[in-house]
PDB file of N, H, CA, C and O in Angstrom:
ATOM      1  N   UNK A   1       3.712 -41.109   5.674  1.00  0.00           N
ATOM      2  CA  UNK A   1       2.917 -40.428   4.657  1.00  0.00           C
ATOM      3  C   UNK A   1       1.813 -39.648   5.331  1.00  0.00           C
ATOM      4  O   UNK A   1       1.299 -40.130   6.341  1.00  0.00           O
ATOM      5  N   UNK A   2       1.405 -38.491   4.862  1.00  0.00           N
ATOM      6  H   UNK A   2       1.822 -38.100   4.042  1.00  0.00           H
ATOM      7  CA  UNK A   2       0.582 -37.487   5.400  1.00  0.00           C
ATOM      8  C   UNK A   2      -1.178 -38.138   4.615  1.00  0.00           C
ATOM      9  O   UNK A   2      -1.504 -38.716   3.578  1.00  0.00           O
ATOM     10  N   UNK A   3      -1.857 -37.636   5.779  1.00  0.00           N
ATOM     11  H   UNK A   3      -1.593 -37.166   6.621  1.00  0.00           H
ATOM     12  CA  UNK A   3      -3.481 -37.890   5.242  1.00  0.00           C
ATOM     13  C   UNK A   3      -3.786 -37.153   4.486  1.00  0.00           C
ATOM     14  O   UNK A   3      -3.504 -35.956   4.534  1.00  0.00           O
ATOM     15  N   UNK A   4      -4.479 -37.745   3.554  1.00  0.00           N
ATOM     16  H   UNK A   4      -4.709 -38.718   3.515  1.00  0.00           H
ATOM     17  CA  UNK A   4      -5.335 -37.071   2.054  1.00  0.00           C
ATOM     18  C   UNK A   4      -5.475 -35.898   2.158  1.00  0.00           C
ATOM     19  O   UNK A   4      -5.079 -35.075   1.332  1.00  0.00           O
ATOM     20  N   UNK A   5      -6.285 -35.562   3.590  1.00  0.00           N
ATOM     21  H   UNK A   5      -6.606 -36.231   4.261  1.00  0.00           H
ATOM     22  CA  UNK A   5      -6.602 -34.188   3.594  1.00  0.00           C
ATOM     23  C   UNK A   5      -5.504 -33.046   3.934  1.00  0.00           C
ATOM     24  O   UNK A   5      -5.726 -31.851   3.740  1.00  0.00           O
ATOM     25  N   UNK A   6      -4.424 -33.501   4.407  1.00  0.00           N
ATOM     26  H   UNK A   6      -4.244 -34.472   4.564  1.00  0.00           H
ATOM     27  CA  UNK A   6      -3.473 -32.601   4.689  1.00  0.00           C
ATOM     28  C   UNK A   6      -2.910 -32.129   3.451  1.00  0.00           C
ATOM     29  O   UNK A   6      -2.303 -31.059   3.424  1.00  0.00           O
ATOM     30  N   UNK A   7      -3.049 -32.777   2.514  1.00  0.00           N
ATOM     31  H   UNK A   7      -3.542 -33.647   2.535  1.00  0.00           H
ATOM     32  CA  UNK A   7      -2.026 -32.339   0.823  1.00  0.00           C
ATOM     33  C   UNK A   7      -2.889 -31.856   0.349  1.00  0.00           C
ATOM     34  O   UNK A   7      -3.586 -32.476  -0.454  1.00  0.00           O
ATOM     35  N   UNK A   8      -3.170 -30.381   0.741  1.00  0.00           N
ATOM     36  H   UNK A   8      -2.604 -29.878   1.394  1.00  0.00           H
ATOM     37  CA  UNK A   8      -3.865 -29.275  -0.264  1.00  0.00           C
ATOM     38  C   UNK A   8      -2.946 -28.136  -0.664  1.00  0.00           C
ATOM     39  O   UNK A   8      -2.086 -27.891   0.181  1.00  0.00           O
ATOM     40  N   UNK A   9      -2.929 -27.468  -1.633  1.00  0.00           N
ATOM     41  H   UNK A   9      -3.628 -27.667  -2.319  1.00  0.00           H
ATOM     42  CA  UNK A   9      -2.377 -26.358  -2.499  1.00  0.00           C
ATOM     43  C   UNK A   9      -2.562 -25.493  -1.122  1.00  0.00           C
ATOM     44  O   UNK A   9      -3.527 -25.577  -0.362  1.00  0.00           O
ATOM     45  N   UNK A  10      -1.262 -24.525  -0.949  1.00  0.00           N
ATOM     46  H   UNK A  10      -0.479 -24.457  -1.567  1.00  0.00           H
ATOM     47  CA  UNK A  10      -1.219 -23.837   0.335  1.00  0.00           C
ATOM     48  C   UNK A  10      -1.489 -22.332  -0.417  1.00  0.00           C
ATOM     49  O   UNK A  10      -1.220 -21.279   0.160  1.00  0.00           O
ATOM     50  N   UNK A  11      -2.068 -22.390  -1.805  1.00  0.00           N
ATOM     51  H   UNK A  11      -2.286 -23.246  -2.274  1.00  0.00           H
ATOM     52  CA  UNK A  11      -2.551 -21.008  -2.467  1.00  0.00           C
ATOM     53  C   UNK A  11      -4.654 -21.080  -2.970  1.00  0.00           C
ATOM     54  O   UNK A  11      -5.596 -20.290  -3.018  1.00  0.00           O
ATOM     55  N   UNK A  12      -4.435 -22.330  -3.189  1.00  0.00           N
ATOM     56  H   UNK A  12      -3.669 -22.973  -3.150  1.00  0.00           H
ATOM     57  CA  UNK A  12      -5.983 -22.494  -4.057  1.00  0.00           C
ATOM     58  C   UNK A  12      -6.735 -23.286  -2.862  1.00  0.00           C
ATOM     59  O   UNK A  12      -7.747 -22.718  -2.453  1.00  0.00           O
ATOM     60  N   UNK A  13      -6.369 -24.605  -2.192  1.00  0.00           N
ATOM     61  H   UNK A  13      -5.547 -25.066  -2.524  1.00  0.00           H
ATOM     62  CA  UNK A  13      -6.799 -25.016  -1.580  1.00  0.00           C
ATOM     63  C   UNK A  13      -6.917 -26.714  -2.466  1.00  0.00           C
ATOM     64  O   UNK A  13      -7.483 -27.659  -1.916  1.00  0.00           O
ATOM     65  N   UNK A  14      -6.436 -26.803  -3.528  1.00  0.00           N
ATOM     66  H   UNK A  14      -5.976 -26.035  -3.974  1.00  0.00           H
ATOM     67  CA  UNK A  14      -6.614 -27.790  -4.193  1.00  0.00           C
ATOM     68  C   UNK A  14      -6.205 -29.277  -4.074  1.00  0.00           C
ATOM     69  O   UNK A  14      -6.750 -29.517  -2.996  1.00  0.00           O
ATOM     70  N   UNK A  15      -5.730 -30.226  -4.372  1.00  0.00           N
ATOM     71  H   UNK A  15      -5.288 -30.031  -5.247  1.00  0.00           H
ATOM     72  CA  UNK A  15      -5.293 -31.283  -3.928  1.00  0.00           C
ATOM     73  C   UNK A  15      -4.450 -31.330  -4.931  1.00  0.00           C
ATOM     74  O   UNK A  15      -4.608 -31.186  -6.143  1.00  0.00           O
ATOM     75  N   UNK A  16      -2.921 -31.699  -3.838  1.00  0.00           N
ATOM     76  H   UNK A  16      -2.793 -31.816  -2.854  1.00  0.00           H
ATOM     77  CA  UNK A  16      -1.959 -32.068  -4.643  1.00  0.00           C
ATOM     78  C   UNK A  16      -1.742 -33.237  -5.018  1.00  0.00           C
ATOM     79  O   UNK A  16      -2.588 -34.039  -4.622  1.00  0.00           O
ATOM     80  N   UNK A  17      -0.820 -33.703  -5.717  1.00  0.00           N
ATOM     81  H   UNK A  17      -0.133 -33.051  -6.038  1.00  0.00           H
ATOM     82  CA  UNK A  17      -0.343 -35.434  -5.617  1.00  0.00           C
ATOM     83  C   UNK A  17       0.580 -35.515  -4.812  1.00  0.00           C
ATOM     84  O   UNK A  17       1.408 -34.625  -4.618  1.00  0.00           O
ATOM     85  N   UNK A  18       0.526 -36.904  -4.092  1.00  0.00           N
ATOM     86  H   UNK A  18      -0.147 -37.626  -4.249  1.00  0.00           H
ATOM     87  CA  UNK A  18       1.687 -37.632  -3.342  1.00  0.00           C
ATOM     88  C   UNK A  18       2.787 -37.373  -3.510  1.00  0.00           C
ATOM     89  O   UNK A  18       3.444 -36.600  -2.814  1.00  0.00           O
ATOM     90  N   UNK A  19       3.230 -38.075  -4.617  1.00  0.00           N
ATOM     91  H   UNK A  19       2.696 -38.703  -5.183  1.00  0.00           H
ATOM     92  CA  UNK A  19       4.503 -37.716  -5.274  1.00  0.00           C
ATOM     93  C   UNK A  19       5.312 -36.341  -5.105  1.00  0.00           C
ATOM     94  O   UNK A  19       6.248 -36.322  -4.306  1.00  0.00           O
ATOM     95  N   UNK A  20       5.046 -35.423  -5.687  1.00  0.00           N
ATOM     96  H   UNK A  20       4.286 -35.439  -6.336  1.00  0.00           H
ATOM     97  CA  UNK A  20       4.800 -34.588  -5.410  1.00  0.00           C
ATOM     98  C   UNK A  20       4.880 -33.429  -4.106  1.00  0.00           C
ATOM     99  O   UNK A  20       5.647 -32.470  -4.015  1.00  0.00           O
ATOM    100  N   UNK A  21       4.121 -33.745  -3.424  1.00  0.00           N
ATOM    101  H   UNK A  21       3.498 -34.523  -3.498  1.00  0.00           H
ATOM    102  CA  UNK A  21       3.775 -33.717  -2.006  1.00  0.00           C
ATOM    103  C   UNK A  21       5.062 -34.055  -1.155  1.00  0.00           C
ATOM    104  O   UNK A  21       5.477 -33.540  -0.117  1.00  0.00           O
ATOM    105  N   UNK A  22       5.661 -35.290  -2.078  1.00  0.00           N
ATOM    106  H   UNK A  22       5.324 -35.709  -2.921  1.00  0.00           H
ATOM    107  CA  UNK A  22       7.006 -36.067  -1.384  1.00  0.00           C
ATOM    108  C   UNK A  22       8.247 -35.400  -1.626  1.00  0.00           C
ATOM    109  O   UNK A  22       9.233 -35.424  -0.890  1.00  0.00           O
ATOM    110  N   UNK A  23       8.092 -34.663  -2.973  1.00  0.00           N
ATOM    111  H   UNK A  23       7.290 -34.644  -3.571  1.00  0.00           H
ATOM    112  CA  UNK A  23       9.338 -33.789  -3.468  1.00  0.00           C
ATOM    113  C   UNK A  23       9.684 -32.147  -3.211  1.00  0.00           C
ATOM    114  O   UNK A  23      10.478 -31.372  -3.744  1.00  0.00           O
ATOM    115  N   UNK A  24       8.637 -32.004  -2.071  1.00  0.00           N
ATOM    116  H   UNK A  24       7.992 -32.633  -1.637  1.00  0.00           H
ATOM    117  CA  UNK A  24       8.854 -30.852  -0.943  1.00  0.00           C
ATOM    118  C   UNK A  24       7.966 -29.565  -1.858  1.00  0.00           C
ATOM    119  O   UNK A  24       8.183 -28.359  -1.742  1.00  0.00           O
ATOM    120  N   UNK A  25       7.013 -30.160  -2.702  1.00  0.00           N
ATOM    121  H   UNK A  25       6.837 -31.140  -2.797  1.00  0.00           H
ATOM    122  CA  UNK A  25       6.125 -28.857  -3.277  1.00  0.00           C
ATOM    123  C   UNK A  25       5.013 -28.953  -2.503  1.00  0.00           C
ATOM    124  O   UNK A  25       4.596 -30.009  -2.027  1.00  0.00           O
ATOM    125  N   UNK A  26       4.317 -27.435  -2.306  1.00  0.00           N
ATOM    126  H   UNK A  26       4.656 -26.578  -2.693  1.00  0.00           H
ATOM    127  CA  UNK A  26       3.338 -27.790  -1.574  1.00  0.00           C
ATOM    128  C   UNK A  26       2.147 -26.791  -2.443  1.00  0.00           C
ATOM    129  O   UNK A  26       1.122 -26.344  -1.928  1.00  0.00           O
ATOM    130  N   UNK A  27       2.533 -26.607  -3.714  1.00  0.00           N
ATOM    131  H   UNK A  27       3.365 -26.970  -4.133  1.00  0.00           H
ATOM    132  CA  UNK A  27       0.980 -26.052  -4.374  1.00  0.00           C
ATOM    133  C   UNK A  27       0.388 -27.254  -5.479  1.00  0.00           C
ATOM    134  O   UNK A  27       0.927 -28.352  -5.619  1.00  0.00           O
ATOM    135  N   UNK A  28      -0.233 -27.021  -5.858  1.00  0.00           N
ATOM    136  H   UNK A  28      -0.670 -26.129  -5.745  1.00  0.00           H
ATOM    137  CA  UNK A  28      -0.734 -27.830  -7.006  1.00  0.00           C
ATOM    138  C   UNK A  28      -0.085 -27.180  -8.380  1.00  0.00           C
ATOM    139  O   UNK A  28       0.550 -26.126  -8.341  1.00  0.00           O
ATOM    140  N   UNK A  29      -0.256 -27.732  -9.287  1.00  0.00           N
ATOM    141  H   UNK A  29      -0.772 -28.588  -9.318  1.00  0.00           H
ATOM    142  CA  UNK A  29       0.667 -28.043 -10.601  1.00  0.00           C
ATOM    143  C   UNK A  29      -0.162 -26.735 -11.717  1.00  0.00           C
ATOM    144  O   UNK A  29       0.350 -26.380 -12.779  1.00  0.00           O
ATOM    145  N   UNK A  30      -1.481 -26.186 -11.189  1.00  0.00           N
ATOM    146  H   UNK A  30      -1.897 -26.475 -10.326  1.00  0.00           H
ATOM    147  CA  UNK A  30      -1.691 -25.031 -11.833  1.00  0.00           C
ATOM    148  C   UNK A  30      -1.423 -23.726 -11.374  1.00  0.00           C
ATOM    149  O   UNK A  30      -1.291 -22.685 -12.017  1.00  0.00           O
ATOM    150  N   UNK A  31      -1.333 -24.048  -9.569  1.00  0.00           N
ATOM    151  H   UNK A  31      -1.440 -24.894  -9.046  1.00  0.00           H
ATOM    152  CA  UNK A  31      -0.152 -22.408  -8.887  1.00  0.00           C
ATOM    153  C   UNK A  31       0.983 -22.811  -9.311  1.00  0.00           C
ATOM    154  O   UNK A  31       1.720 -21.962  -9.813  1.00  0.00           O
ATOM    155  N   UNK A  32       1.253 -23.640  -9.264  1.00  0.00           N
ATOM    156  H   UNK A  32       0.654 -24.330  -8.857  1.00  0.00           H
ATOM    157  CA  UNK A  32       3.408 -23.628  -9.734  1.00  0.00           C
ATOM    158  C   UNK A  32       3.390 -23.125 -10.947  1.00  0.00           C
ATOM    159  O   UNK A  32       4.038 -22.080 -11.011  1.00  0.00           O
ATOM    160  N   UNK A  33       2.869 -23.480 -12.011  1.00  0.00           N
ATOM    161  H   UNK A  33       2.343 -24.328 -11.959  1.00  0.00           H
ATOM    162  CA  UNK A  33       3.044 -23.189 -13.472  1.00  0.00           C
ATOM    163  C   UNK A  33       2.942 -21.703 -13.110  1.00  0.00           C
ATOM    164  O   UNK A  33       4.031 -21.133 -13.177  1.00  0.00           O
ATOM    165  N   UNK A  34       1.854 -20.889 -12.725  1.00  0.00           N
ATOM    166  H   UNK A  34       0.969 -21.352 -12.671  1.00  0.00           H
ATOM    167  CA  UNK A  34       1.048 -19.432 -12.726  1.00  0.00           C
ATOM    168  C   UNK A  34       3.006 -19.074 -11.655  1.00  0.00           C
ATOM    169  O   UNK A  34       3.913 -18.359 -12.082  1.00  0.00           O
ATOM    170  N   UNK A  35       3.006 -19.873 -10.316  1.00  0.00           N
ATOM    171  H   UNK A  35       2.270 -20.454  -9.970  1.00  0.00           H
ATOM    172  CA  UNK A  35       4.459 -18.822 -10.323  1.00  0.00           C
ATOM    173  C   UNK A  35       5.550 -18.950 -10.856  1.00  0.00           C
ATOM    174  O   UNK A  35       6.534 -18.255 -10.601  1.00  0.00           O
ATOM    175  N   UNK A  36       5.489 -20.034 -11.814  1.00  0.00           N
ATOM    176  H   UNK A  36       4.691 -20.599 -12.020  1.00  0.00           H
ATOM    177  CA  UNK A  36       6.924 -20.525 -12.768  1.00  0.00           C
ATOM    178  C   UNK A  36       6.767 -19.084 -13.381  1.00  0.00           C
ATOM    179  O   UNK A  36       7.640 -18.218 -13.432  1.00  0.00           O
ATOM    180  N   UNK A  37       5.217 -18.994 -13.923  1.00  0.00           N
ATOM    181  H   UNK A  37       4.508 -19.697 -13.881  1.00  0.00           H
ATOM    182  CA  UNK A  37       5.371 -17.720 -15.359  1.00  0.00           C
ATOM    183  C   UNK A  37       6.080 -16.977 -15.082  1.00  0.00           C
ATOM    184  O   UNK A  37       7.197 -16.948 -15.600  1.00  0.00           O
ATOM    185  N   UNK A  38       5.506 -15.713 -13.748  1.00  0.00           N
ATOM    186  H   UNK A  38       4.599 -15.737 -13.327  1.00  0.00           H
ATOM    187  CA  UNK A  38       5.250 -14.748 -12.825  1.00  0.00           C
ATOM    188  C   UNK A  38       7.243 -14.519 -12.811  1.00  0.00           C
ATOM    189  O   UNK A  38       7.761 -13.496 -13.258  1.00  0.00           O
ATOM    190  N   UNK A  39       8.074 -15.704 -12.208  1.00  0.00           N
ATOM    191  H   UNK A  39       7.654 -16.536 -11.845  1.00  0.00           H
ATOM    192  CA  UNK A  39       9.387 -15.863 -12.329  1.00  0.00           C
ATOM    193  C   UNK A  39      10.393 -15.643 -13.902  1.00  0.00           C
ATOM    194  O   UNK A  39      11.510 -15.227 -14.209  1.00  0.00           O
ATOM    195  N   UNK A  40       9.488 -16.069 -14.407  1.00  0.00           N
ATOM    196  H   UNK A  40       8.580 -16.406 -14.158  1.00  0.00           H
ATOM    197  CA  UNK A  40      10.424 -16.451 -15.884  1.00  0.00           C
ATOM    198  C   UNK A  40      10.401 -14.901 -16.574  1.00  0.00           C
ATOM    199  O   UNK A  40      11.281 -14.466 -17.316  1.00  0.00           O
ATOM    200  N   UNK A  41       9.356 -14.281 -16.213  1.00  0.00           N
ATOM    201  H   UNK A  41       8.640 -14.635 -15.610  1.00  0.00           H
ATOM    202  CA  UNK A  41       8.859 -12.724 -16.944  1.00  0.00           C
ATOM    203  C   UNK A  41       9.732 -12.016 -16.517  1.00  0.00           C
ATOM    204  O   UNK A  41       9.672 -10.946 -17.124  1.00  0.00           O
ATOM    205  N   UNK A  42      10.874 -12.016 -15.482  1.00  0.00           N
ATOM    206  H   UNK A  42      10.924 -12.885 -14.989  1.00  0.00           H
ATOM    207  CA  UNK A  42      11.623 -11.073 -15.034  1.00  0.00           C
ATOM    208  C   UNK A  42      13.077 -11.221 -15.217  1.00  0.00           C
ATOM    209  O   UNK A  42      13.986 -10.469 -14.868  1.00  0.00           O
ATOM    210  N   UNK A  43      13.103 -12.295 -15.806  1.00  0.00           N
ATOM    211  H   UNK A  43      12.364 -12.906 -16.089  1.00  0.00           H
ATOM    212  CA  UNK A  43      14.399 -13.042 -16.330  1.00  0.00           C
ATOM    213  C   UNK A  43      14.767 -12.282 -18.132  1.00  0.00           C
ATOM    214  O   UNK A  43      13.825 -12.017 -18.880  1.00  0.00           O
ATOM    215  N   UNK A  44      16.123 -12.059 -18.521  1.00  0.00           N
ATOM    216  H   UNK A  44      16.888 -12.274 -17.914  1.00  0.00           H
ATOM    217  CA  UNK A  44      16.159 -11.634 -19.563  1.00  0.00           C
ATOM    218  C   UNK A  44      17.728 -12.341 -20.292  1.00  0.00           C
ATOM    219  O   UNK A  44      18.838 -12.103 -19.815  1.00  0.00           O
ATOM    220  N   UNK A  45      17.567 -12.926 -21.100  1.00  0.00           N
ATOM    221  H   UNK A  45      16.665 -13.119 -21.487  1.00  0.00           H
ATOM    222  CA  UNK A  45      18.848 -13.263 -22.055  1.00  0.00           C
ATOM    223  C   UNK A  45      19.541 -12.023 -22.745  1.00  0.00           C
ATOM    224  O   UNK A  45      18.952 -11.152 -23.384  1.00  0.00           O
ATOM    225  N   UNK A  46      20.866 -12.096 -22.506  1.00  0.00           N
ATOM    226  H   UNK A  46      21.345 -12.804 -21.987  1.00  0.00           H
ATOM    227  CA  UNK A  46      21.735 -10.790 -22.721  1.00  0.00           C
ATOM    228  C   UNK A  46      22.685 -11.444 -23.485  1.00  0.00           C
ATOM    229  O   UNK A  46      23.096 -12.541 -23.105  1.00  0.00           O
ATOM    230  N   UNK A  47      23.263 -10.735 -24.916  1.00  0.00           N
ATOM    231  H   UNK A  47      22.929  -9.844 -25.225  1.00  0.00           H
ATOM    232  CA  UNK A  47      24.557 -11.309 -25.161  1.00  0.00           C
ATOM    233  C   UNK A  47      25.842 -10.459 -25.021  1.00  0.00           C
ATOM    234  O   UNK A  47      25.916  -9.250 -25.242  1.00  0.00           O
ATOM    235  N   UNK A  48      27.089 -11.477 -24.521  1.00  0.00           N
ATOM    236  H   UNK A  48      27.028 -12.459 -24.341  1.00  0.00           H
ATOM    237  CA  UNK A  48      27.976 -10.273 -24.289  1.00  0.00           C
ATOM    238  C   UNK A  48      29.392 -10.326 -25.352  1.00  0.00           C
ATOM    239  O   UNK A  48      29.969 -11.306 -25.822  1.00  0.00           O
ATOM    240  N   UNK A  49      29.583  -9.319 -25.459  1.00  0.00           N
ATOM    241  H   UNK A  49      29.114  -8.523 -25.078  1.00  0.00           H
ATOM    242  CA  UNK A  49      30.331  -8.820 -26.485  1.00  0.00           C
ATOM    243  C   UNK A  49      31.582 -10.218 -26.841  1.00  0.00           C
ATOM    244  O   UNK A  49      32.360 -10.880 -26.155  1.00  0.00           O
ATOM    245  N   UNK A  50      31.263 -10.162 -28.074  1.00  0.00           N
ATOM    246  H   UNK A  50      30.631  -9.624 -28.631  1.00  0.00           H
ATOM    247  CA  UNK A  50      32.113 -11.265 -28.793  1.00  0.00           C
ATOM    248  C   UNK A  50      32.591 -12.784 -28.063  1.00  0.00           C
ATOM    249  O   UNK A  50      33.715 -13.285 -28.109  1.00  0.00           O
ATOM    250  N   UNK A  51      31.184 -13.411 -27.284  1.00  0.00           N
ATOM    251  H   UNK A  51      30.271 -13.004 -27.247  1.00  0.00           H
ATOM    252  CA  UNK A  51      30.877 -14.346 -26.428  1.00  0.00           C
ATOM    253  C   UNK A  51      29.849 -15.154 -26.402  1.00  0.00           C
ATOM    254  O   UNK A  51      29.276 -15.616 -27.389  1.00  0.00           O
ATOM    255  N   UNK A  52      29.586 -15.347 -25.244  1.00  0.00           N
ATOM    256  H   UNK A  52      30.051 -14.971 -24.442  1.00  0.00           H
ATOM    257  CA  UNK A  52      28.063 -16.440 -24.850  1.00  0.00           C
ATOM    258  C   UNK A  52      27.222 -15.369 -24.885  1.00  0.00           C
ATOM    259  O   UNK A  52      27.513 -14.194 -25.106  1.00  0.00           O
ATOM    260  N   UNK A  53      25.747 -16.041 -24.562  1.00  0.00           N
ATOM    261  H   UNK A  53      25.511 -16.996 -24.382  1.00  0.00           H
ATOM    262  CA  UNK A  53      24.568 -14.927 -23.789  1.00  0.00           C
ATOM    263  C   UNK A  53      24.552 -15.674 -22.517  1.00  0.00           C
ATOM    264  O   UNK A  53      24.943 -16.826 -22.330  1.00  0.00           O
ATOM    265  N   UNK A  54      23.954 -14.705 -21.528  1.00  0.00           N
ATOM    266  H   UNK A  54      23.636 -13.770 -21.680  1.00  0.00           H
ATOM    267  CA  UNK A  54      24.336 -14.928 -20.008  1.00  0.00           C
ATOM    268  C   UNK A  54      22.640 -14.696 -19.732  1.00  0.00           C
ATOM    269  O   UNK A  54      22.016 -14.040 -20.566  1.00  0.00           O
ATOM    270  N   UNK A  55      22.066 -15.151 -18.763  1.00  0.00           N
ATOM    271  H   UNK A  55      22.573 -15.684 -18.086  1.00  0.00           H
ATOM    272  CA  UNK A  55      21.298 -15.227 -17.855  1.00  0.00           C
ATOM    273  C   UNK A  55      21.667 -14.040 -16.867  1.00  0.00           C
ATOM    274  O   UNK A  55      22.506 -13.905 -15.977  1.00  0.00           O
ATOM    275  N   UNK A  56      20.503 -13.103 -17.506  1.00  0.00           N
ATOM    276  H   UNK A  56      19.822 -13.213 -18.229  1.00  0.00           H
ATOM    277  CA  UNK A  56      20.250 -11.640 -16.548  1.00  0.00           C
ATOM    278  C   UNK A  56      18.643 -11.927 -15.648  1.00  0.00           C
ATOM    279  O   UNK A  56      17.523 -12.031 -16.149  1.00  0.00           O
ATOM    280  N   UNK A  57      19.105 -12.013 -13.953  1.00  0.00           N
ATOM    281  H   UNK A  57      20.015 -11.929 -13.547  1.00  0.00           H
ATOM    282  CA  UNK A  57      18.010 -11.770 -13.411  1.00  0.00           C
ATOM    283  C   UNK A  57      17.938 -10.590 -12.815  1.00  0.00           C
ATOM    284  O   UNK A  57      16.852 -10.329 -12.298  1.00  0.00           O
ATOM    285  N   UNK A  58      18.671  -9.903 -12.748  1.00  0.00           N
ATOM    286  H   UNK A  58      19.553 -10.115 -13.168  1.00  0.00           H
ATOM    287  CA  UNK A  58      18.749  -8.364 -11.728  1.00  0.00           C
ATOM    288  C   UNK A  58      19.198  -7.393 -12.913  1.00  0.00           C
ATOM    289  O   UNK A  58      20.242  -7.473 -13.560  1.00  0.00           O
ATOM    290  N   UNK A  59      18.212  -6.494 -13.045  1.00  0.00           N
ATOM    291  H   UNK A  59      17.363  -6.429 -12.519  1.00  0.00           H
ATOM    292  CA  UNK A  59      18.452  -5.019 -13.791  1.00  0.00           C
ATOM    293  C   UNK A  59      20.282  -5.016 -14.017  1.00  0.00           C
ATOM    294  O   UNK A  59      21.102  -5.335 -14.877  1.00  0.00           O
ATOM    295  N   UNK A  60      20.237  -4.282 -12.274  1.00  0.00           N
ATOM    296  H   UNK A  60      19.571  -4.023 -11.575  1.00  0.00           H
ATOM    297  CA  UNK A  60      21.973  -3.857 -12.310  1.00  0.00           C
ATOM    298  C   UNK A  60      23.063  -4.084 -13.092  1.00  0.00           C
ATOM    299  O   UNK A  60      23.890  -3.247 -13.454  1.00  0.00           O
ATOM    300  N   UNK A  61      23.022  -5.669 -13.430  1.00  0.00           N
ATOM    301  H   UNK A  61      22.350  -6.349 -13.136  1.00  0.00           H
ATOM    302  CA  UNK A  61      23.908  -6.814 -14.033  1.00  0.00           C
ATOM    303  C   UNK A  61      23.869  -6.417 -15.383  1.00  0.00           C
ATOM    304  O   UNK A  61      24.822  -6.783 -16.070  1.00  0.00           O
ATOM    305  N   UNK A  62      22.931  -5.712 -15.950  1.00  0.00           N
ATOM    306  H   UNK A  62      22.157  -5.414 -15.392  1.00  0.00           H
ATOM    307  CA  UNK A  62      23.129  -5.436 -17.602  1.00  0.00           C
ATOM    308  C   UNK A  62      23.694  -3.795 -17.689  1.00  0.00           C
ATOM    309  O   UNK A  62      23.593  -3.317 -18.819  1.00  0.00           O
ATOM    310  N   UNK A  63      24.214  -2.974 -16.741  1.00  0.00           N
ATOM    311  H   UNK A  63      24.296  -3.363 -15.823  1.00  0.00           H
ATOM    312  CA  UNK A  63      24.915  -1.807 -16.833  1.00  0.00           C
ATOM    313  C   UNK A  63      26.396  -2.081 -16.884  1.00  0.00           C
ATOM    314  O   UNK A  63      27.110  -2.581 -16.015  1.00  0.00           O
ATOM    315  N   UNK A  64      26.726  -1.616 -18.174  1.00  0.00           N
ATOM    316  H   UNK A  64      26.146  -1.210 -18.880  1.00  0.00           H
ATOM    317  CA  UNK A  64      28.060  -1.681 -18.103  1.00  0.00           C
ATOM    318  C   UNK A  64      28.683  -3.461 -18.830  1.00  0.00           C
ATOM    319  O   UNK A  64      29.817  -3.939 -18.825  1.00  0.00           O
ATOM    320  N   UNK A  65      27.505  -3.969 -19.317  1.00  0.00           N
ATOM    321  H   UNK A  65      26.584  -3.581 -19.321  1.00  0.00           H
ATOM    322  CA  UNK A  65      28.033  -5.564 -19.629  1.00  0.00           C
ATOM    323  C   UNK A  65      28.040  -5.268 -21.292  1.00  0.00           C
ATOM    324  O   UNK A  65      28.267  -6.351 -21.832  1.00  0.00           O
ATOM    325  N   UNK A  66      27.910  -4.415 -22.109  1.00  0.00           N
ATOM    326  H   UNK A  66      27.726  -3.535 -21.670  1.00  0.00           H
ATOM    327  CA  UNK A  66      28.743  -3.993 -23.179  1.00  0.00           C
ATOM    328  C   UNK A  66      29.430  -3.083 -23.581  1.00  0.00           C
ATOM    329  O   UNK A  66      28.969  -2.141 -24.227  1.00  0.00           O
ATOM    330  N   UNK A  67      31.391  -3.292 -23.074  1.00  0.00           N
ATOM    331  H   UNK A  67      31.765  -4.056 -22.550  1.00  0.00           H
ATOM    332  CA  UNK A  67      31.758  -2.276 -22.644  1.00  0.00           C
ATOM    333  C   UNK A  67      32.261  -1.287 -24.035  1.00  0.00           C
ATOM    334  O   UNK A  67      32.983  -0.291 -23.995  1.00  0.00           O
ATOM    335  N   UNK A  68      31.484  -2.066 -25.510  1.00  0.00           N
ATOM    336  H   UNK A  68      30.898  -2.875 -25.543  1.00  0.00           H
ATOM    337  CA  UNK A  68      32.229  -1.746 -26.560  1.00  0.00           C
ATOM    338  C   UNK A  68      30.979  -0.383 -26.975  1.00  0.00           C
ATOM    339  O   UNK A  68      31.238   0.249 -27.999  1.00  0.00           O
ATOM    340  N   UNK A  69      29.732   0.008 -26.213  1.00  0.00           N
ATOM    341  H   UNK A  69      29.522  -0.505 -25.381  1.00  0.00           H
ATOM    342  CA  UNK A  69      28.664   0.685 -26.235  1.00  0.00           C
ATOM    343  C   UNK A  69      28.974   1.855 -25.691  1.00  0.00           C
ATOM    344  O   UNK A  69      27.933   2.326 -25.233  1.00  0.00           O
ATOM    345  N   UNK A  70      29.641   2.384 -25.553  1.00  0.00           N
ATOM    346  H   UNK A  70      30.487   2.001 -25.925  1.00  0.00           H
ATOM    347  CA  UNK A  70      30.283   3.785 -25.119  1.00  0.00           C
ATOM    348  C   UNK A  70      29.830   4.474 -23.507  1.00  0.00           C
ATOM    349  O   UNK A  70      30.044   3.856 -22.464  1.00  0.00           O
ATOM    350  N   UNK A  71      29.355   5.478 -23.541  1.00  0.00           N
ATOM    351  H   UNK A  71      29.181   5.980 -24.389  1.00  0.00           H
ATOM    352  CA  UNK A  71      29.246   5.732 -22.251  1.00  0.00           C
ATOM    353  C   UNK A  71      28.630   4.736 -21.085  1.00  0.00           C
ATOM    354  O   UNK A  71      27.586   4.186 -21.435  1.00  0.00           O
ATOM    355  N   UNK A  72      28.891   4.554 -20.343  1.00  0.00           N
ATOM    356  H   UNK A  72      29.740   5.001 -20.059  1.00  0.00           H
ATOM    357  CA  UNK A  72      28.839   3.648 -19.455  1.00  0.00           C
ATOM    358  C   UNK A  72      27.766   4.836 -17.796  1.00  0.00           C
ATOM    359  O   UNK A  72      28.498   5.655 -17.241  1.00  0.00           O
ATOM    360  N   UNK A  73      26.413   4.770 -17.323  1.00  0.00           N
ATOM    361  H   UNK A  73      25.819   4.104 -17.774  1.00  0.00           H
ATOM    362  CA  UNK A  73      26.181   5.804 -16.460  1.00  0.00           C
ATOM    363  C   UNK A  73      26.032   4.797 -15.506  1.00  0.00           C
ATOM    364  O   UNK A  73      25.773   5.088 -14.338  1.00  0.00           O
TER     365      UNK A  73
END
């Protein structure tokens, strides 16, 4: 186990928990949330034609994924 002082947030400087600390995170639980957001904002739910909705993280992936929408560029 690492000393107290070594388990600080490698963004704020804050103190993490053990636990934690043990499960290979190394910010504290108010930078993770701030880069959970930062992550989730670029993410977009798409539905595809007469199906599921799919998990769009890359622009590209939604050109051409409704092929019943006519021109296709």
């Amino acid at each position: 186990m690492n000393d107290w002082d070594t388990l600080n947030c490698c963004w704020c400087g804050d103190d993490v928990e053990p636990p934690r600390w043990e499960l290979g995170y190394r910010v504290c639980l108010v930078c993770g949330e701030e880069q959970a957001i930062k992550e989730r904002a670029s993410w977009c739910i798409a539905p595809m034609h007469k199906s599921n909705y799919i998990l769009v993280t890359d622009r590209k992936d939604l050109v051409g994924l409704n092929n019943k929408g006519g021109l296709v560029r």
